[in-house]
N, CA, C and O atoms as CSV, one atom per row, in Angstrom:
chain,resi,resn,atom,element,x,y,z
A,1,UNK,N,N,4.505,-11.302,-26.541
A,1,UNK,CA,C,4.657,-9.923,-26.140
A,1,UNK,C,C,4.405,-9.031,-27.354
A,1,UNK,O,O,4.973,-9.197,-28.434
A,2,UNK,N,N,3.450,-8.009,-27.080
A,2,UNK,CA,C,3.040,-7.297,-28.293
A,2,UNK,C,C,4.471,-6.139,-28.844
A,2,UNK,O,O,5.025,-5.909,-27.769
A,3,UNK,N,N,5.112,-5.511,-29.734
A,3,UNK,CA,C,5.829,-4.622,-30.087
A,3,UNK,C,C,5.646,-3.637,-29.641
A,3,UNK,O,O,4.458,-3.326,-29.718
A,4,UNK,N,N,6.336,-2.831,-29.115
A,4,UNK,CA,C,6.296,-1.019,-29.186
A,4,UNK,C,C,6.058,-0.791,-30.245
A,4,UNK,O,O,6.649,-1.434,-31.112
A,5,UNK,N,N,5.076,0.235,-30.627
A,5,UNK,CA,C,5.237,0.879,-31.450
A,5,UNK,C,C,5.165,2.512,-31.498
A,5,UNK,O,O,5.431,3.198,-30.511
A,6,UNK,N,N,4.853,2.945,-32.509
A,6,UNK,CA,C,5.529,4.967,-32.423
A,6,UNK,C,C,3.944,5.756,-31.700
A,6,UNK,O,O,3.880,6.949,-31.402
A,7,UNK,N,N,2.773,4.740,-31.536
A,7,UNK,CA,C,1.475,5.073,-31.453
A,7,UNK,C,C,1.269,4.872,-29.762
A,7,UNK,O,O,0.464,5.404,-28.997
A,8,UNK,N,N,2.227,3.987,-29.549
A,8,UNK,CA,C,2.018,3.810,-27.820
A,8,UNK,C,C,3.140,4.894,-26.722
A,8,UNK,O,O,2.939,5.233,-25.556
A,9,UNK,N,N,4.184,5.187,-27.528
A,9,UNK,CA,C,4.718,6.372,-27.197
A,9,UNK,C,C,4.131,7.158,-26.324
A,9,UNK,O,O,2.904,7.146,-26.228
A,10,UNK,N,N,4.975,8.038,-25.478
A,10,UNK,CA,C,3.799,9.180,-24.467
A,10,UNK,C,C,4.543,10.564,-25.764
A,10,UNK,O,O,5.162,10.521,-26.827
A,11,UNK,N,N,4.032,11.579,-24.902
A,11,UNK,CA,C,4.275,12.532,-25.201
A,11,UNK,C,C,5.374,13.461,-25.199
A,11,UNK,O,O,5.685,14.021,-24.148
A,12,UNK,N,N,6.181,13.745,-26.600
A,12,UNK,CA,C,7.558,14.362,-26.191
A,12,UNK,C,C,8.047,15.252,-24.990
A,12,UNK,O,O,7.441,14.876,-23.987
A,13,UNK,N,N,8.531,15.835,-24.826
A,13,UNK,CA,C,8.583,16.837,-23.322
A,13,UNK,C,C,8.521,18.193,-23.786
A,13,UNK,O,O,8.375,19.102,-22.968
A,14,UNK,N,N,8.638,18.468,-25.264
A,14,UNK,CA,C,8.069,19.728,-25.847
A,14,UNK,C,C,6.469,19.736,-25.604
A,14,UNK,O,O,5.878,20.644,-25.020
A,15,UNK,N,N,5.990,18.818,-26.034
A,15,UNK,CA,C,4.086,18.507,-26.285
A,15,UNK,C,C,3.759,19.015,-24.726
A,15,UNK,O,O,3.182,20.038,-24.360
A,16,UNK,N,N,4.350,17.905,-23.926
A,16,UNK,CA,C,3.618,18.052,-22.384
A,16,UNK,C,C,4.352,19.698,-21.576
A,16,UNK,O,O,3.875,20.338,-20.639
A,17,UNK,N,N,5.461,19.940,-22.276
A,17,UNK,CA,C,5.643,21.474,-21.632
A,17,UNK,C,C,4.709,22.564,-22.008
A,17,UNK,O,O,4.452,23.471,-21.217
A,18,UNK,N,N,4.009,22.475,-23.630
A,18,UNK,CA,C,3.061,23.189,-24.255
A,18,UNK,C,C,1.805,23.045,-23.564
A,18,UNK,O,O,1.045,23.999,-23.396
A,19,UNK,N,N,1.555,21.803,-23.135
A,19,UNK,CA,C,0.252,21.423,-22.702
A,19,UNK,C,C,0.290,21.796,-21.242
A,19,UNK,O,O,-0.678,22.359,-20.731
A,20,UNK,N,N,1.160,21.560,-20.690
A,20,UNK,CA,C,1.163,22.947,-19.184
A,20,UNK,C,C,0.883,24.219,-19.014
A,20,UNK,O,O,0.035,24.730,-18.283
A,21,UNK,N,N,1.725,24.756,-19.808
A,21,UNK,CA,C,2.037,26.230,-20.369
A,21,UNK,C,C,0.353,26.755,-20.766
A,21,UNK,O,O,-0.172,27.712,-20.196
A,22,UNK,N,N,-0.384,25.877,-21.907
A,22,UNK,CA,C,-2.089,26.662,-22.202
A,22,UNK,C,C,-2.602,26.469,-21.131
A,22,UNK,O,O,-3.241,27.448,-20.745
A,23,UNK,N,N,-2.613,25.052,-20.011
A,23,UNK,CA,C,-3.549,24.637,-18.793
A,23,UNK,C,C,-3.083,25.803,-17.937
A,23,UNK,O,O,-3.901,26.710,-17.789
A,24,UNK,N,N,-2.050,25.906,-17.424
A,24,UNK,CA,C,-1.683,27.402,-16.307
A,24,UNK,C,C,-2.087,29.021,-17.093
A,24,UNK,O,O,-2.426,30.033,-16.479
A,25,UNK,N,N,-1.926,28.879,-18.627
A,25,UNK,CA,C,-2.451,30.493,-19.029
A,25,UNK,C,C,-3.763,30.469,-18.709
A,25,UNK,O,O,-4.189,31.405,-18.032
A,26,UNK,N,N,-4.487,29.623,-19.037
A,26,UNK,CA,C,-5.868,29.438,-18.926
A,26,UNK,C,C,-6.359,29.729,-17.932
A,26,UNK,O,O,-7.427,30.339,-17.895
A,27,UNK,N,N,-5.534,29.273,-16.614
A,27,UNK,CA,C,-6.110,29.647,-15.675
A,27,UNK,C,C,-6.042,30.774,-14.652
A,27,UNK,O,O,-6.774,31.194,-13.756
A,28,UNK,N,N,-4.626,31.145,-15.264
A,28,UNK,CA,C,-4.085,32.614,-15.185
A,28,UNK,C,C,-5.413,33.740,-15.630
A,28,UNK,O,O,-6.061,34.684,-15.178
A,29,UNK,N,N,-5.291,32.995,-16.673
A,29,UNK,CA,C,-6.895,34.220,-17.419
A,29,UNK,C,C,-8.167,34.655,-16.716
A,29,UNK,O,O,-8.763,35.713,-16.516
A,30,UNK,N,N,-8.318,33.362,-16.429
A,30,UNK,CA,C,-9.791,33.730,-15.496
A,30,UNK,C,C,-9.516,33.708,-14.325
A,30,UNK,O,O,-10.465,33.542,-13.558
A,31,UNK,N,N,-8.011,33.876,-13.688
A,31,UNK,CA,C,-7.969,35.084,-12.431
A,31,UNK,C,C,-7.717,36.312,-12.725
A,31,UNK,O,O,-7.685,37.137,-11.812
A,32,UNK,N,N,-7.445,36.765,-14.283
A,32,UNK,CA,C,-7.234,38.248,-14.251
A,32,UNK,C,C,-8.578,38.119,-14.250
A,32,UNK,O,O,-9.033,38.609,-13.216
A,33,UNK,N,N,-9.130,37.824,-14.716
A,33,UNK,CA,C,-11.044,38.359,-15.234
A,33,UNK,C,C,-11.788,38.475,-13.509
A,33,UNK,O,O,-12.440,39.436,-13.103
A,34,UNK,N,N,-11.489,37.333,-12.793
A,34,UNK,CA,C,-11.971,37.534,-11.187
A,34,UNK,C,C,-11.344,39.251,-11.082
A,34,UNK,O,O,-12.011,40.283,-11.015
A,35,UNK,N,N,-10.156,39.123,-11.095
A,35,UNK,CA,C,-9.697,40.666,-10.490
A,35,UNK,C,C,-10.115,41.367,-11.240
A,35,UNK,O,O,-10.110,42.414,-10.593
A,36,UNK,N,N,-10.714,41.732,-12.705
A,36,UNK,CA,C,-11.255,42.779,-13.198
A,36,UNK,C,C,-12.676,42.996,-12.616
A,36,UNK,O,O,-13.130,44.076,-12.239
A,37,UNK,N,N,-13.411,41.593,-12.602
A,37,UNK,CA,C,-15.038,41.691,-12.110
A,37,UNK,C,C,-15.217,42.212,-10.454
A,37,UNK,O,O,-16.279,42.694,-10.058
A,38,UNK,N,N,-13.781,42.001,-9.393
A,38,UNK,CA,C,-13.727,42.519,-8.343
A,38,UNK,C,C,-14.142,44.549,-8.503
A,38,UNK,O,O,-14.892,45.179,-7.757
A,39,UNK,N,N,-13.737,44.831,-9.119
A,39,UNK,CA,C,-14.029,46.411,-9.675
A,39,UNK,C,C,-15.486,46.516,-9.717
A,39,UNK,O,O,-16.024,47.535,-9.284
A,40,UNK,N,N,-16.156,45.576,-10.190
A,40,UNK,CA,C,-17.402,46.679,-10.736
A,40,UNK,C,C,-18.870,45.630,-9.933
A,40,UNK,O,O,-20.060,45.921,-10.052
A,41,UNK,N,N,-18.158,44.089,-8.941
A,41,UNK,CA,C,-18.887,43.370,-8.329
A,41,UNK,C,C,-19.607,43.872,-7.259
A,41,UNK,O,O,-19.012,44.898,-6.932
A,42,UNK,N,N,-20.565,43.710,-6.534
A,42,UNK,CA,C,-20.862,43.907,-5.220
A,42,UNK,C,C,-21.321,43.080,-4.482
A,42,UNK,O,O,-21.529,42.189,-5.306
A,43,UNK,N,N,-21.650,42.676,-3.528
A,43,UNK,CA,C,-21.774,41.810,-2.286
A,43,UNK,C,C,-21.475,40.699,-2.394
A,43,UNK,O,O,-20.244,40.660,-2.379
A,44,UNK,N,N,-22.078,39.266,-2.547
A,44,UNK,CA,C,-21.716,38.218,-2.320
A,44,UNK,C,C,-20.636,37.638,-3.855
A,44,UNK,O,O,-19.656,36.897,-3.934
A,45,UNK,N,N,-21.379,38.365,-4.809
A,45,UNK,CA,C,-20.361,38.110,-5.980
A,45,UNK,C,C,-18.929,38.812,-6.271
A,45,UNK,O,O,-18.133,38.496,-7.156
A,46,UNK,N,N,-18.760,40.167,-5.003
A,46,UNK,CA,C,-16.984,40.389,-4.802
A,46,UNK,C,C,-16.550,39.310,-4.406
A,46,UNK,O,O,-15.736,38.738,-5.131
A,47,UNK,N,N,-16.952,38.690,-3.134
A,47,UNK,CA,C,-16.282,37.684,-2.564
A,47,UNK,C,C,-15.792,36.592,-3.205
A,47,UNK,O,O,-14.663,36.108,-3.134
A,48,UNK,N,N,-17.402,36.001,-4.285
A,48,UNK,CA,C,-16.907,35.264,-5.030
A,48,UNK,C,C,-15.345,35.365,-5.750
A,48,UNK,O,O,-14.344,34.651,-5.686
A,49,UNK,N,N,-15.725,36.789,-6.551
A,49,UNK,CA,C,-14.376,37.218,-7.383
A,49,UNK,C,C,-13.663,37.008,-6.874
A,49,UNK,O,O,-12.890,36.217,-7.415
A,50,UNK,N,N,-13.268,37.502,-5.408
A,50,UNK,CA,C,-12.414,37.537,-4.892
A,50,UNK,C,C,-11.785,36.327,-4.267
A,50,UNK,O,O,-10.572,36.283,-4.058
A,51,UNK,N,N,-12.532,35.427,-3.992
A,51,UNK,CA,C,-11.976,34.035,-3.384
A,51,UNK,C,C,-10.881,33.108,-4.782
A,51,UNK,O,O,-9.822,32.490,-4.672
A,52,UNK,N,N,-12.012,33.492,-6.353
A,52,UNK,CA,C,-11.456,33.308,-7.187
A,52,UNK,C,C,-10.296,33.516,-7.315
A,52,UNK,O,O,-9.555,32.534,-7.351
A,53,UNK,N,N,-9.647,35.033,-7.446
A,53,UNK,CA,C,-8.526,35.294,-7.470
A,53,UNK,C,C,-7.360,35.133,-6.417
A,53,UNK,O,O,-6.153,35.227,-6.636
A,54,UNK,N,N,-7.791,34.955,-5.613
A,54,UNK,CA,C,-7.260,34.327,-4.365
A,54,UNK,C,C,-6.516,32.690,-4.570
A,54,UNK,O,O,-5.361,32.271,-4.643
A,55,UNK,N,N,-7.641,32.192,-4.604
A,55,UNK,CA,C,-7.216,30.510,-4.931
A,55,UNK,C,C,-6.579,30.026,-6.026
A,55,UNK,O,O,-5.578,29.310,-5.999
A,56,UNK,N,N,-7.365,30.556,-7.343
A,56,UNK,CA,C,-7.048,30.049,-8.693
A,56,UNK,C,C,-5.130,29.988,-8.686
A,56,UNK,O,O,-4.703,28.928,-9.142
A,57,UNK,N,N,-4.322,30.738,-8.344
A,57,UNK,CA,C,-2.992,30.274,-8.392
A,57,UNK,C,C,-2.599,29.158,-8.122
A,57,UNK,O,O,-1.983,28.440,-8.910
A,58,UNK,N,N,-2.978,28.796,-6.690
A,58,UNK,CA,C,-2.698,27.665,-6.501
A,58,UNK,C,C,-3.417,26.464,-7.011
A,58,UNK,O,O,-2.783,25.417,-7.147
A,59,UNK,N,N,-4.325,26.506,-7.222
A,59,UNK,CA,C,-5.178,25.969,-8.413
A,59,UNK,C,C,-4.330,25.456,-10.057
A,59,UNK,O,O,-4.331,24.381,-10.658
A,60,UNK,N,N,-3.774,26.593,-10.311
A,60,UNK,CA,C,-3.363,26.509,-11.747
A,60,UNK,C,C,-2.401,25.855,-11.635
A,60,UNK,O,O,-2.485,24.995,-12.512
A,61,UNK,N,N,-0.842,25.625,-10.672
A,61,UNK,CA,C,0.012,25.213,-10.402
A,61,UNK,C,C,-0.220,24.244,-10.689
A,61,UNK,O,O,-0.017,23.810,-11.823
A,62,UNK,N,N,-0.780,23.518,-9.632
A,62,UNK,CA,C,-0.943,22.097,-9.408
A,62,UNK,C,C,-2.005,21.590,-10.587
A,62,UNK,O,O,-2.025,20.361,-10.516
A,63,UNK,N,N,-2.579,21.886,-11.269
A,63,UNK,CA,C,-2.768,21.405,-12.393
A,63,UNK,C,C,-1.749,21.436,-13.364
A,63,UNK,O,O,-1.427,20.276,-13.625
A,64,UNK,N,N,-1.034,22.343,-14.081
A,64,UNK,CA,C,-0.296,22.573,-14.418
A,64,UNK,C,C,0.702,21.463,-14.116
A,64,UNK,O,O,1.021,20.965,-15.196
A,65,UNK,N,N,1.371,20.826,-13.046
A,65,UNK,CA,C,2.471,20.057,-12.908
A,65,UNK,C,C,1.988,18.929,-12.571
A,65,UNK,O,O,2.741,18.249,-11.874
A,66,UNK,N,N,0.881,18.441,-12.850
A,66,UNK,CA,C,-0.118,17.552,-12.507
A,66,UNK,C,C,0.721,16.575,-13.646
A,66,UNK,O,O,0.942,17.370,-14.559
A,67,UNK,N,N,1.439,14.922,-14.145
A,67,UNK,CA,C,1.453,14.811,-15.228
A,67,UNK,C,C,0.020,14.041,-15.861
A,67,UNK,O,O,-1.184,13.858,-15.678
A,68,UNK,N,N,1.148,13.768,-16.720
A,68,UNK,CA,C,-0.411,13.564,-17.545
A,68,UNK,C,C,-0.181,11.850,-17.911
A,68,UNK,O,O,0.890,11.338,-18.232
A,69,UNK,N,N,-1.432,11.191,-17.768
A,69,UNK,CA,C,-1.735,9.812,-17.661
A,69,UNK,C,C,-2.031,9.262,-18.792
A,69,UNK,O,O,-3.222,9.409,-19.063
A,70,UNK,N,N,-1.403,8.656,-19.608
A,70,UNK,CA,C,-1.392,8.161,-20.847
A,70,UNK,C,C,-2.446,6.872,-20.819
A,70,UNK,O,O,-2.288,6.372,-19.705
A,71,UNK,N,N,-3.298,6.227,-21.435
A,71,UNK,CA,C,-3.999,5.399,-21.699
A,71,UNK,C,C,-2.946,4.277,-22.502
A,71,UNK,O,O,-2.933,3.105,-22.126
A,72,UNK,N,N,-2.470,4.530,-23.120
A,72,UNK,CA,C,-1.768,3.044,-23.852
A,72,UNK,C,C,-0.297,2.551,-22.795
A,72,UNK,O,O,0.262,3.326,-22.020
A,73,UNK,N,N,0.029,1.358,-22.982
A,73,UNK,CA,C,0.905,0.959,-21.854
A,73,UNK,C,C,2.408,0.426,-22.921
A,73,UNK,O,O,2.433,-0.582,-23.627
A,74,UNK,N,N,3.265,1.192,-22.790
A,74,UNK,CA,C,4.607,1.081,-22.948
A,74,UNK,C,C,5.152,-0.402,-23.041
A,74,UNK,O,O,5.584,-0.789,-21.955
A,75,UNK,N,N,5.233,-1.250,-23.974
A,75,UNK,CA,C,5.776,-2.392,-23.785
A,75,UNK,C,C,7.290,-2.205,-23.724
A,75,UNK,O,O,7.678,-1.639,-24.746
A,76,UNK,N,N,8.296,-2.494,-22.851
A,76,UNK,CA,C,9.348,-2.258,-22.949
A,76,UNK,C,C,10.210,-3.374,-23.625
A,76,UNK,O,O,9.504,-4.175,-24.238
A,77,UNK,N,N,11.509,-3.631,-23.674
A,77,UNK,CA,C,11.823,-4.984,-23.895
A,77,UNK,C,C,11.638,-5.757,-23.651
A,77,UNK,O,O,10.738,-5.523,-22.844
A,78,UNK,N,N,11.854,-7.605,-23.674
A,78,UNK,CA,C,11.517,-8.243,-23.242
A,78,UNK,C,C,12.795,-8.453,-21.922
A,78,UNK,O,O,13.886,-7.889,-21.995
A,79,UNK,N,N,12.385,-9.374,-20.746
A,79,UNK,CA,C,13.129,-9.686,-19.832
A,79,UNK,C,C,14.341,-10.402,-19.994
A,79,UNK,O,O,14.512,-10.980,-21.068
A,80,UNK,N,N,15.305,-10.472,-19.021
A,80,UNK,CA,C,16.708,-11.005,-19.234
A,80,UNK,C,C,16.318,-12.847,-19.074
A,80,UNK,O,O,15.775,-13.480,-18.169
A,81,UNK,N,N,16.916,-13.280,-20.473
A,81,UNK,CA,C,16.812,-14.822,-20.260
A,81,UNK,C,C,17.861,-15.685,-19.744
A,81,UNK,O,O,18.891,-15.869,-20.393
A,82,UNK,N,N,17.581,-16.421,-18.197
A,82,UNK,CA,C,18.162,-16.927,-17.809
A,82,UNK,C,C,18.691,-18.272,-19.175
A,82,UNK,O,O,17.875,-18.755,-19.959
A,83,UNK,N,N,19.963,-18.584,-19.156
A,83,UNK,CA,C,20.564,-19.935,-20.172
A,83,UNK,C,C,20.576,-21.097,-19.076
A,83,UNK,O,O,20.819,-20.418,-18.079
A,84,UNK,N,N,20.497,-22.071,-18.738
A,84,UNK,CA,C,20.751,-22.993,-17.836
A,84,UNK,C,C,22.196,-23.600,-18.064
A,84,UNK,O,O,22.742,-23.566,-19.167
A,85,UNK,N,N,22.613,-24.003,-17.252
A,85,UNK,CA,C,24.358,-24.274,-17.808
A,85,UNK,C,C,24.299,-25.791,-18.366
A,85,UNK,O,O,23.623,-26.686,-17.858
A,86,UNK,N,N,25.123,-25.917,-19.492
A,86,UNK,CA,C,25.193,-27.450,-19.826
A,86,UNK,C,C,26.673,-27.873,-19.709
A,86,UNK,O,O,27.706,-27.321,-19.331
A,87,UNK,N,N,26.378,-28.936,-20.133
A,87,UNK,CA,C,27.788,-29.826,-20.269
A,87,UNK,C,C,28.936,-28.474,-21.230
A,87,UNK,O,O,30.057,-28.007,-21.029
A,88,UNK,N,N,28.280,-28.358,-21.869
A,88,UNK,CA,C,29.440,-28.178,-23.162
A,88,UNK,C,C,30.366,-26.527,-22.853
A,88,UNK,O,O,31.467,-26.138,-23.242
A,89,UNK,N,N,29.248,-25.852,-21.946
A,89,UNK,CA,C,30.170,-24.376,-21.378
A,89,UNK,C,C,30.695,-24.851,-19.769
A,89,UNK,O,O,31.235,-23.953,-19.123
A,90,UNK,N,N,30.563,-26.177,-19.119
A,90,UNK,CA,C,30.634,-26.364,-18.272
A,90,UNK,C,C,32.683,-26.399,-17.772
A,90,UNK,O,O,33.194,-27.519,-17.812
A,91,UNK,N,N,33.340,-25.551,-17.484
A,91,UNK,CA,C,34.569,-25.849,-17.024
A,91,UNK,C,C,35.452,-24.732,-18.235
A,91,UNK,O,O,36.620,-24.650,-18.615
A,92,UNK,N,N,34.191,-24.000,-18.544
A,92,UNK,CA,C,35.051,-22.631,-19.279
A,92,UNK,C,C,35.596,-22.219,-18.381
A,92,UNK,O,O,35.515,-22.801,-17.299
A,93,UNK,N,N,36.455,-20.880,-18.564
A,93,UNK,CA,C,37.318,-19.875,-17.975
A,93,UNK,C,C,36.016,-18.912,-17.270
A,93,UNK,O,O,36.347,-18.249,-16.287
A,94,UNK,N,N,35.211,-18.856,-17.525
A,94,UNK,CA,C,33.955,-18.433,-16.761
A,94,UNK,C,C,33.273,-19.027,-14.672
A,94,UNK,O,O,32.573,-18.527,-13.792
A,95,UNK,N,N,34.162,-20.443,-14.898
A,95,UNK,CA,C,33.694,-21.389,-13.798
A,95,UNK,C,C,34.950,-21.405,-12.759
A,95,UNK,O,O,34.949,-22.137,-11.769
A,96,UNK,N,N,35.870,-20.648,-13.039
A,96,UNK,CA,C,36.996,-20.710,-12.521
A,96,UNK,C,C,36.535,-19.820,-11.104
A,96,UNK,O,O,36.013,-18.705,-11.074
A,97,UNK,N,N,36.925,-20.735,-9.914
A,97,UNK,CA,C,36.343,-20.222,-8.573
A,97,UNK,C,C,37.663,-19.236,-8.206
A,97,UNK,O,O,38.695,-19.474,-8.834
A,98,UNK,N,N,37.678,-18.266,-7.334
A,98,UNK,CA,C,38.505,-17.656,-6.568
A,98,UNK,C,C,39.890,-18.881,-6.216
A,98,UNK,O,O,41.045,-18.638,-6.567
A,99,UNK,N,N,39.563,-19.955,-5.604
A,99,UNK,CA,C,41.105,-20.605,-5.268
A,99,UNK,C,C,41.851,-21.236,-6.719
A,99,UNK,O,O,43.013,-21.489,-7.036
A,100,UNK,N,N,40.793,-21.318,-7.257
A,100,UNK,CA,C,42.074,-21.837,-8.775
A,100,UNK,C,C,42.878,-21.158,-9.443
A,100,UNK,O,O,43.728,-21.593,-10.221
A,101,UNK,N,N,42.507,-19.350,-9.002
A,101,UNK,CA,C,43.085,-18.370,-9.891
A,101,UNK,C,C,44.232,-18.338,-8.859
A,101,UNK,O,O,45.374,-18.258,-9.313
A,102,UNK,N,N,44.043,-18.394,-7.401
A,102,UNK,CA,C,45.140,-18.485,-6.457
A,102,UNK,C,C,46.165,-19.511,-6.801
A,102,UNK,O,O,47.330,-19.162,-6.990
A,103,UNK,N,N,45.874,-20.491,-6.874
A,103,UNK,CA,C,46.359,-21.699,-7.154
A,103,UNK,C,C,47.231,-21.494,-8.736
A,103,UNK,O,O,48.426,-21.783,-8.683
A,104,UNK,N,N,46.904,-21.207,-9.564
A,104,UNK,CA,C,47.916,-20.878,-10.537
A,104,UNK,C,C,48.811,-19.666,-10.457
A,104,UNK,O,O,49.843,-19.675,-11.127
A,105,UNK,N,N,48.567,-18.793,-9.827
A,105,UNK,CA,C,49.750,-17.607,-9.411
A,105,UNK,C,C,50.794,-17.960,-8.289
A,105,UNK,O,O,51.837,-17.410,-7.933
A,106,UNK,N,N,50.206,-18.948,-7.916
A,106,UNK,CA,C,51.447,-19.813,-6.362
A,106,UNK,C,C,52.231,-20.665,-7.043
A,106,UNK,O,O,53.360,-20.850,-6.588
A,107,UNK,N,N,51.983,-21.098,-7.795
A,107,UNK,CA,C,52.511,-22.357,-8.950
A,107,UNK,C,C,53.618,-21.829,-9.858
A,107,UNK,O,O,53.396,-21.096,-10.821
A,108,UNK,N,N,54.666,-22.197,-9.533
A,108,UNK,CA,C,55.651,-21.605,-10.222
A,108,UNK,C,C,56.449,-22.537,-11.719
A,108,UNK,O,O,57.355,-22.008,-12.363
């Protein structure tokens, strides 16, 4: 099993809140710019503008909260190792069934 290391890490939740935050301004931006070019557009390119500014919100959102897909893969710990029981832990205080614990509190 290969190590974690500090390079396979994802991204703090500061990094990926920053990296939302420019992807939604960004796209905030070029719906103000649709609604400015709606002003001075005419015929098929208002509409354009205008479909622009229309959609791009919902657009930006969902990019915006889109996460983000890391390429390197997280080795986590390794798995829980089963011990097989032997002779020598065999008849610890561990193996004690439900009637033996009965069985010594009846026992006076």
């Amino acid at each position: 099993m290969k190590k974690a290391s500090i390079t396979t890490l994802g991204m703090t939740p500061e990094e990926e809140r920053h990296r939302r935050v420019v992807k939604y301004s960004v796209a905030m931006s070029i719906r103000m710019i649709c609604i400015v070019l709606m002003l001075f557009a005419q015929g098929w390119w208002l509409l354009v503008c205008a479909i622009g500014a229309i959609v791009l919100p919902y657009i930006a959102v969902t990019i915006a909260n889109t996460p983000v897909r890391s390429r390197a893969v997280v080795q986590g710990p390794g798995g829980v190792m089963v011990v097989p029981s032997t002779a020598e832990n065999a008849g610890g205080p561990d193996d004690r069934t439900y009637d033996d614990d009965r069985q010594n509190r009846e026992t006076p």
